[in-house]
NUFINU-434802 format. One record per atom (N, C-alpha, C): residue number from 1; x, y, z negated. Coordinates in steps of 0.02 Angstrom, whole numbers, padded with zeros to 5 digits. Each point is the difference from the previous one (the first is absolute). Layout:
<atoms>
+-----+--------+--------+--------+
:   n :     xx :     yy :     zz :
+-----+--------+--------+--------+
: NUM :      X :      Y :      Z :
...
+-----+--------+--------+--------+
</atoms>
This chain:
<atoms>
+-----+--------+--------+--------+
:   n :     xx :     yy :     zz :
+-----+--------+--------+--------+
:   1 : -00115 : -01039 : -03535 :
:   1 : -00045 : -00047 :  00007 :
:   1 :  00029 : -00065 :  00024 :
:   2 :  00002 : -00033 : -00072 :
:   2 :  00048 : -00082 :  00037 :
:   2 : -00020 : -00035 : -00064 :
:   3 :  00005 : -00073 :  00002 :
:   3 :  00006 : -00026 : -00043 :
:   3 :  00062 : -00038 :  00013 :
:   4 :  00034 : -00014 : -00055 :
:   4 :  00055 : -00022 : -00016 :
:   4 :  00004 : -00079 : -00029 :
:   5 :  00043 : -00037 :  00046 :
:   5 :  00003 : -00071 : -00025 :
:   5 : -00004 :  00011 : -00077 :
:   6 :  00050 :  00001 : -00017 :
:   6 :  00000 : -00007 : -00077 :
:   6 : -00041 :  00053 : -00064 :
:   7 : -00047 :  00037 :  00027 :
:   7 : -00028 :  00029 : -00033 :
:   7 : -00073 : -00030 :  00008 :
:   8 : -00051 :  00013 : -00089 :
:   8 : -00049 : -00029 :  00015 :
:   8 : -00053 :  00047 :  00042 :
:   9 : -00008 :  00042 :  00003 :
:   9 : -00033 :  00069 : -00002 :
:   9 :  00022 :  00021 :  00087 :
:  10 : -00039 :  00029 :  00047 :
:  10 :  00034 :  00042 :  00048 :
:  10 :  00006 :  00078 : -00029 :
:  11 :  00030 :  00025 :  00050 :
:  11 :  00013 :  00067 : -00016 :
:  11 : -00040 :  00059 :  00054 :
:  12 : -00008 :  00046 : -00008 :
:  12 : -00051 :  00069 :  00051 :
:  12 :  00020 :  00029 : -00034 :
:  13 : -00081 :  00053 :  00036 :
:  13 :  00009 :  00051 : -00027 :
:  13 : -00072 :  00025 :  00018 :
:  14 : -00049 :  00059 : -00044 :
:  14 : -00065 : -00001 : -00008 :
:  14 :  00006 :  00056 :  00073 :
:  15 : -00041 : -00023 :  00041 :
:  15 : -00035 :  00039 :  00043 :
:  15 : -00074 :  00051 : -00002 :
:  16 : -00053 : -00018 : -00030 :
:  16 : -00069 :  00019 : -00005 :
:  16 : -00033 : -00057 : -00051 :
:  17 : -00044 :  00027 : -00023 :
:  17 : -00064 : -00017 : -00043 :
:  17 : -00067 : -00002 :  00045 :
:  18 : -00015 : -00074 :  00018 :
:  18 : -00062 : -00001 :  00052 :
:  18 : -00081 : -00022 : -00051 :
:  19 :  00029 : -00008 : -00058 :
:  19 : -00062 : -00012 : -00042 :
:  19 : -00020 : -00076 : -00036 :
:  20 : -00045 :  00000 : -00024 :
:  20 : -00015 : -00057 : -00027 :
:  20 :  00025 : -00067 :  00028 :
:  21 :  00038 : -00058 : -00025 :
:  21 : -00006 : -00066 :  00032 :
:  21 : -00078 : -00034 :  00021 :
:  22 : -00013 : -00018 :  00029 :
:  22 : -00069 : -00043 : -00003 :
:  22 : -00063 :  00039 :  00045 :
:  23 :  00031 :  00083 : -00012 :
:  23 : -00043 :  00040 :  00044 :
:  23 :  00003 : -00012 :  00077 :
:  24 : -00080 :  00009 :  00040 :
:  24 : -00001 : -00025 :  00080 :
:  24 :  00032 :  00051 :  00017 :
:  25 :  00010 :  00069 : -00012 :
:  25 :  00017 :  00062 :  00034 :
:  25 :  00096 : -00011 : -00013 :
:  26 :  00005 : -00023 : -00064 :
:  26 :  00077 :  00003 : -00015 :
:  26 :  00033 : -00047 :  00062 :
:  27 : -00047 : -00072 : -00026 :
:  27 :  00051 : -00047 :  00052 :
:  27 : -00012 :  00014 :  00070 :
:  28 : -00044 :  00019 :  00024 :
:  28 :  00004 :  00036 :  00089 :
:  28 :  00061 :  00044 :  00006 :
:  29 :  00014 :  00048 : -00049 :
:  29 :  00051 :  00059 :  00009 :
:  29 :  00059 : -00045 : -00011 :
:  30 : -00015 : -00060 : -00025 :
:  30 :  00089 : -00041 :  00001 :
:  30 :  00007 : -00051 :  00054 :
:  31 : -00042 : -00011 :  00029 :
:  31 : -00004 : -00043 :  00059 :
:  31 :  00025 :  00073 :  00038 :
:  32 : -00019 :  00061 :  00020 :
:  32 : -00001 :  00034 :  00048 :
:  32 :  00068 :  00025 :  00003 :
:  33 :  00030 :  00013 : -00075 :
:  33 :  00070 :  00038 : -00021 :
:  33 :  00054 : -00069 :  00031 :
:  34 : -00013 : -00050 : -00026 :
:  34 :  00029 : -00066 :  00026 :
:  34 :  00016 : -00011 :  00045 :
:  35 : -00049 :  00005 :  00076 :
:  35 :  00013 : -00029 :  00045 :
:  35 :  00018 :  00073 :  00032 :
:  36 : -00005 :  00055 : -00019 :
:  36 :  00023 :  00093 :  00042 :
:  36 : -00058 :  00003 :  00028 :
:  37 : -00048 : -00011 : -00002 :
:  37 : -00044 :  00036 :  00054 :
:  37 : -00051 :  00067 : -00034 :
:  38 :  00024 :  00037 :  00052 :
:  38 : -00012 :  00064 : -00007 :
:  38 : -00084 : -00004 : -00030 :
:  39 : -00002 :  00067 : -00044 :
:  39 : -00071 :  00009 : -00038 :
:  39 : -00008 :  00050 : -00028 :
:  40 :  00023 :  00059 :  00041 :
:  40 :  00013 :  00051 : -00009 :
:  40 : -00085 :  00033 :  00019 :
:  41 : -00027 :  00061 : -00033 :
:  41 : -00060 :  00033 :  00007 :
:  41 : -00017 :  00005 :  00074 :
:  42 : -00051 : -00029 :  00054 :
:  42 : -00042 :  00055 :  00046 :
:  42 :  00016 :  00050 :  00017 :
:  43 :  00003 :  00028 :  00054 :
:  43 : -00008 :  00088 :  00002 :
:  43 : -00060 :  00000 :  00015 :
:  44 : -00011 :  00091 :  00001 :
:  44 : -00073 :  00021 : -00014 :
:  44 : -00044 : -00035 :  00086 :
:  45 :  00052 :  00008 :  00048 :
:  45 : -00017 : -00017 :  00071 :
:  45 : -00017 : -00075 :  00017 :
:  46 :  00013 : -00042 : -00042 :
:  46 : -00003 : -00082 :  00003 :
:  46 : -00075 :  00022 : -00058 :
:  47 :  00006 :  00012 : -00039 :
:  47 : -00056 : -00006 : -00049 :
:  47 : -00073 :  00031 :  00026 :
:  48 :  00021 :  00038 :  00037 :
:  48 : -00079 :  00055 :  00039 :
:  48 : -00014 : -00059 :  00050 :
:  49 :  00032 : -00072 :  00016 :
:  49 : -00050 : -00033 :  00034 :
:  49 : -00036 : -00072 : -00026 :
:  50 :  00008 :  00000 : -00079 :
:  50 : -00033 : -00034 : -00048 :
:  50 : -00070 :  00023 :  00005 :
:  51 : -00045 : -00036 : -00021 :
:  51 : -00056 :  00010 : -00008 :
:  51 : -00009 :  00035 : -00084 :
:  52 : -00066 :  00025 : -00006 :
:  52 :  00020 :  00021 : -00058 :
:  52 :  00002 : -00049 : -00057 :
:  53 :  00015 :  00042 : -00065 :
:  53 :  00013 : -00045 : -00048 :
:  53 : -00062 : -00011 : -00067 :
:  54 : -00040 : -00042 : -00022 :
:  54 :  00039 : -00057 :  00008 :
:  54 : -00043 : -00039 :  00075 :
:  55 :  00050 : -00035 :  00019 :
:  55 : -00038 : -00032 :  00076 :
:  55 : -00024 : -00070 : -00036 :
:  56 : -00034 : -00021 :  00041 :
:  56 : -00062 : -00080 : -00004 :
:  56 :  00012 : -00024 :  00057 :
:  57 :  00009 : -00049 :  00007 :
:  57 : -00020 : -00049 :  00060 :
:  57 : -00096 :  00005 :  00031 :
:  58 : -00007 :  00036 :  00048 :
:  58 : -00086 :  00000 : -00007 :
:  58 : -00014 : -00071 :  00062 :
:  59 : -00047 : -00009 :  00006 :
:  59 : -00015 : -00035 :  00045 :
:  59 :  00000 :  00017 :  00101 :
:  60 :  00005 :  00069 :  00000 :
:  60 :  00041 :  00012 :  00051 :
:  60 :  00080 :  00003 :  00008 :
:  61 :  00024 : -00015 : -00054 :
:  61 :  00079 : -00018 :  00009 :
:  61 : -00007 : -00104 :  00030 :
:  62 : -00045 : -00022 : -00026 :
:  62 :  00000 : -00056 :  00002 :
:  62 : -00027 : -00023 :  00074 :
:  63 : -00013 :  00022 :  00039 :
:  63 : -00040 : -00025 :  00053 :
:  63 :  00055 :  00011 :  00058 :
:  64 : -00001 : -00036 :  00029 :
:  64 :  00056 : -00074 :  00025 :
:  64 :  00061 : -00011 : -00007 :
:  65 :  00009 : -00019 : -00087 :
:  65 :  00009 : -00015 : -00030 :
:  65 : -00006 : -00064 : -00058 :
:  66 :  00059 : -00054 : -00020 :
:  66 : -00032 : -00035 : -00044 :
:  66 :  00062 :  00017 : -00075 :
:  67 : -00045 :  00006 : -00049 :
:  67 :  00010 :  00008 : -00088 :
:  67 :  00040 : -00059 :  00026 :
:  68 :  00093 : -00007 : -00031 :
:  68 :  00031 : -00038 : -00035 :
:  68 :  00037 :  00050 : -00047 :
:  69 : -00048 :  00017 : -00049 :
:  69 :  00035 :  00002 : -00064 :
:  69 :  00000 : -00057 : -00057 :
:  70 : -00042 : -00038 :  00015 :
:  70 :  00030 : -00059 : -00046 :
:  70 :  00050 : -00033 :  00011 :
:  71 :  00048 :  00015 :  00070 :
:  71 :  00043 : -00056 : -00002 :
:  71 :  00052 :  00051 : -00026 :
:  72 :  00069 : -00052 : -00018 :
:  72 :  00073 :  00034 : -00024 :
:  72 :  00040 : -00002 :  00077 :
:  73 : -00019 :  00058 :  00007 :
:  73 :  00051 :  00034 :  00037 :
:  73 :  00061 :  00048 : -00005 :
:  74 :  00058 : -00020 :  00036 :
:  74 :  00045 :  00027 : -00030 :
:  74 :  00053 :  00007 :  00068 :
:  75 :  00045 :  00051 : -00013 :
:  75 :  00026 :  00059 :  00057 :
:  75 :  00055 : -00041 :  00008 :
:  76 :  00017 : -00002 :  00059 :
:  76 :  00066 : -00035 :  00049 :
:  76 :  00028 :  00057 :  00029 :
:  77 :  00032 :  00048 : -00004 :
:  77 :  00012 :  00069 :  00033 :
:  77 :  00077 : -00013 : -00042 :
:  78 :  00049 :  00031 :  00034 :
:  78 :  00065 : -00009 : -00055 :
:  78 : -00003 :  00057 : -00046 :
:  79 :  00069 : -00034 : -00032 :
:  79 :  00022 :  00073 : -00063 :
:  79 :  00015 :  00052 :  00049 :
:  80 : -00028 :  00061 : -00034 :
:  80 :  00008 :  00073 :  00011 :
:  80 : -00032 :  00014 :  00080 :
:  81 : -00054 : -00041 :  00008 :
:  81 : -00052 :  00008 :  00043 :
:  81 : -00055 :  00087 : -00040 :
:  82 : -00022 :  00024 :  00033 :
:  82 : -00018 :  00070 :  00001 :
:  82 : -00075 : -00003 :  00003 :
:  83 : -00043 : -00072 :  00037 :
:  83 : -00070 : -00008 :  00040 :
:  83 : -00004 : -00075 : -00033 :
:  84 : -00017 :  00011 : -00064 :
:  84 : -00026 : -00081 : -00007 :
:  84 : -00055 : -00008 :  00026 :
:  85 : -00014 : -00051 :  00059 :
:  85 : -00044 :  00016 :  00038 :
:  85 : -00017 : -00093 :  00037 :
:  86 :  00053 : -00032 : -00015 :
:  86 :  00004 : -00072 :  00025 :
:  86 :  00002 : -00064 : -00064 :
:  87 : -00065 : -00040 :  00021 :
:  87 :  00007 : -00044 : -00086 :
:  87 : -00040 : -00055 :  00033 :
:  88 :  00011 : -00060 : -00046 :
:  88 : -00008 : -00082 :  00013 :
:  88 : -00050 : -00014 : -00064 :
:  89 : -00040 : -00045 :  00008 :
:  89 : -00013 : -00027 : -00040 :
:  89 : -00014 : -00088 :  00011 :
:  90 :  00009 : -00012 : -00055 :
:  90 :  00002 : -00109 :  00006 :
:  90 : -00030 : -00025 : -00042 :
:  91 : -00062 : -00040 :  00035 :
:  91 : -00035 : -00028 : -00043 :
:  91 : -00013 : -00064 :  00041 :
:  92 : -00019 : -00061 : -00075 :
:  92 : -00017 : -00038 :  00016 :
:  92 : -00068 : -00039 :  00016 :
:  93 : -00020 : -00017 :  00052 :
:  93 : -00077 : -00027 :  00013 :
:  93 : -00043 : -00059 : -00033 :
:  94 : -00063 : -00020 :  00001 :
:  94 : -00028 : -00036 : -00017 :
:  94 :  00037 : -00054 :  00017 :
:  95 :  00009 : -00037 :  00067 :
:  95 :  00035 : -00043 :  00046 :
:  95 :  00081 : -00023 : -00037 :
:  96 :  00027 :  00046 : -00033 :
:  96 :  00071 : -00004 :  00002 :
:  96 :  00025 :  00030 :  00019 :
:  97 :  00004 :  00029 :  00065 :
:  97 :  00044 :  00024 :  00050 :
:  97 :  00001 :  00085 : -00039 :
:  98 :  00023 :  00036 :  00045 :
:  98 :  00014 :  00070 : -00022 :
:  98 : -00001 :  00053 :  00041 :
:  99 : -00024 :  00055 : -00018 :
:  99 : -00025 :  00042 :  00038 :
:  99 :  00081 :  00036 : -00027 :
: 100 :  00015 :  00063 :  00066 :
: 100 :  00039 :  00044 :  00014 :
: 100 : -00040 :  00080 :  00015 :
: 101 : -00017 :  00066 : -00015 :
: 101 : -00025 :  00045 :  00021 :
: 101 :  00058 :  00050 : -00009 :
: 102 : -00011 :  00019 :  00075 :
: 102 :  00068 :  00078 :  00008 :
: 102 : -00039 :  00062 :  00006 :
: 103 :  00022 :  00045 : -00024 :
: 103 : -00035 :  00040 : -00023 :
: 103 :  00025 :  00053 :  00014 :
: 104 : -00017 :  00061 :  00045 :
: 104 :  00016 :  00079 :  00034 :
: 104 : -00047 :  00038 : -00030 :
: 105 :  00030 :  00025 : -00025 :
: 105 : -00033 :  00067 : -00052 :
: 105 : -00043 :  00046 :  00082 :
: 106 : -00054 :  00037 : -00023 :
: 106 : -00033 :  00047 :  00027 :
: 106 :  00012 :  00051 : -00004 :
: 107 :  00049 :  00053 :  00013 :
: 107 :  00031 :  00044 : -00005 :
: 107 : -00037 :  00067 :  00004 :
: 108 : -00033 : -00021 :  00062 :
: 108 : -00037 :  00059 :  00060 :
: 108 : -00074 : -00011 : -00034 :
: 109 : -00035 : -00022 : -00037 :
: 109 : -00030 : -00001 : -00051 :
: 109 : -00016 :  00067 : -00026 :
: 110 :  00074 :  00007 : -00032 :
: 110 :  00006 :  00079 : -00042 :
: 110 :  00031 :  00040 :  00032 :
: 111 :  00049 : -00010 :  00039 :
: 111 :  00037 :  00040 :  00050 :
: 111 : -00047 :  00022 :  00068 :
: 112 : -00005 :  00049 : -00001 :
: 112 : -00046 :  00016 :  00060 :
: 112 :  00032 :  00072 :  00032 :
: 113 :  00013 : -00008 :  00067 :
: 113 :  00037 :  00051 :  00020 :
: 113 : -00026 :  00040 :  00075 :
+-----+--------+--------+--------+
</atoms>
């Protein structure tokens, strides 16, 4: 795996087949293969404290609580972080100026011990 001054082409070698170009599921698995972070299956002991499937947001998840799913939020946690769990989002205001929101995942939410 190099490319070579004088060659036009680099050189590898095939690792895996992640699927379609253009697909949301493909390019997540190449962002994830990319940067190493682990994405390996659940065990059965992490999964028995999911709610069942499929889950909804009901209106007792929501209460004190505020909906930002319209904004683009996006994870600040480093490569080969284990708990994406920390994320920013930036937007700009009516005014000009700009809003900053930091964002701590709810863990204990689903984790209940």
């Amino acid at each position: 795996d190099a490319w070579d001054r004088t060659s036009q082409f680099p050189s590898g070698h095939f690792v895996k087949t992640l699927g379609a170009l253009g697909d949301k599921n493909t390019e997540s698995m190449a962002l994830l293969e990319q940067h190493e972070v682990p994405h390996h299956p659940f065990g059965a002991s992490v999964l028995a404290c999911l709610p069942p499937y499929p889950w909804v947001i009901t209106q007792e998840d929501m209460v004190g609580r505020k909906d930002l799913r319209h904004l683009n939020i996006m994870s600040v946690d480093p490569p080969g972080c284990t708990d994406i769990d920390d994320t920013l989002h930036l937007r700009e205001l009516d005014d000009g100026t700009y809003e900053v929101g930091v964002h701590i995942a709810d863990v204990s939410h689903f984790v209940r011990e």
